[in-house]
C-alpha positions in Angstrom: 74.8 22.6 4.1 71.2 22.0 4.7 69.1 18.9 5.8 65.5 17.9 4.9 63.1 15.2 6.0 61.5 12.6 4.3 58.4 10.3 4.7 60.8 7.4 3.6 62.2 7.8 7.1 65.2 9.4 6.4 67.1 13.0 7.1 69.1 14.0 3.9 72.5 16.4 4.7 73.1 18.3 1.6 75.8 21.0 0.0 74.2 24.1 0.0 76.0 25.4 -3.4 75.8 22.2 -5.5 72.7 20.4 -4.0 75.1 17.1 -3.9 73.6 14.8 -1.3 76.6 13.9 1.4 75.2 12.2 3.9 71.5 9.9 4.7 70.8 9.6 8.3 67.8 6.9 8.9 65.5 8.0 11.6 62.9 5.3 11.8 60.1 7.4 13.4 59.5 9.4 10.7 58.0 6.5 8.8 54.7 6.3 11.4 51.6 7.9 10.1 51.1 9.7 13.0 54.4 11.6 13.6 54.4 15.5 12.2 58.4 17.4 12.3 57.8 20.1 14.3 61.7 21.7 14.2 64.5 20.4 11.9 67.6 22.2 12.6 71.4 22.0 11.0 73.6 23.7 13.6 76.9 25.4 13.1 78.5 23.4 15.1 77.3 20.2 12.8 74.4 18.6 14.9 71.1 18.0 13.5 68.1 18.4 15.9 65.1 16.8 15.0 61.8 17.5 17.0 59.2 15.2 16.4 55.4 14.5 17.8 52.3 12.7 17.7 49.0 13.3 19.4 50.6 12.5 22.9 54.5 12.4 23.3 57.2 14.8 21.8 60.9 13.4 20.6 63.9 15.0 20.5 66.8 13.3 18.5 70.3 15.3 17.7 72.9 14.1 15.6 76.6 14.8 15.1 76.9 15.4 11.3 80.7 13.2 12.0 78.9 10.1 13.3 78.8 10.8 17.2 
């Protein structure tokens, strides 16, 4: 699996073999103008970790893949 970011403000979880989308995950911070990704992270363990900033804060979100 593998997850990617979007302007559209969401994280997309993906099959890694078949490119299938399984899961959208909205994160409403990515649709500022000022926010950059800095880290984006799928770990084995099924968490996403997002790392976002903008000219004065940083955000961490993590995600359980299961809903948590």
């Amino acid at each position: 699996m593998y997850v990617t970011a979007s302007r559209d403000g969401n994280l997309a979880i993906r099959c890694l073999r078949t490119a299938t989308l399984w899961k959208v995950i909205p994160l409403e911070k990515l649709t500022q103008p000022d926010m950059e990704v800095m880290c984006l992270k799928l770990s084995l363990h099924g968490y996403v970790v997002v790392m976002i900033r903008n000219s004065s804060k940083f955000f961490t979100f993590v995600f359980s893949i299961n809903g948590d």
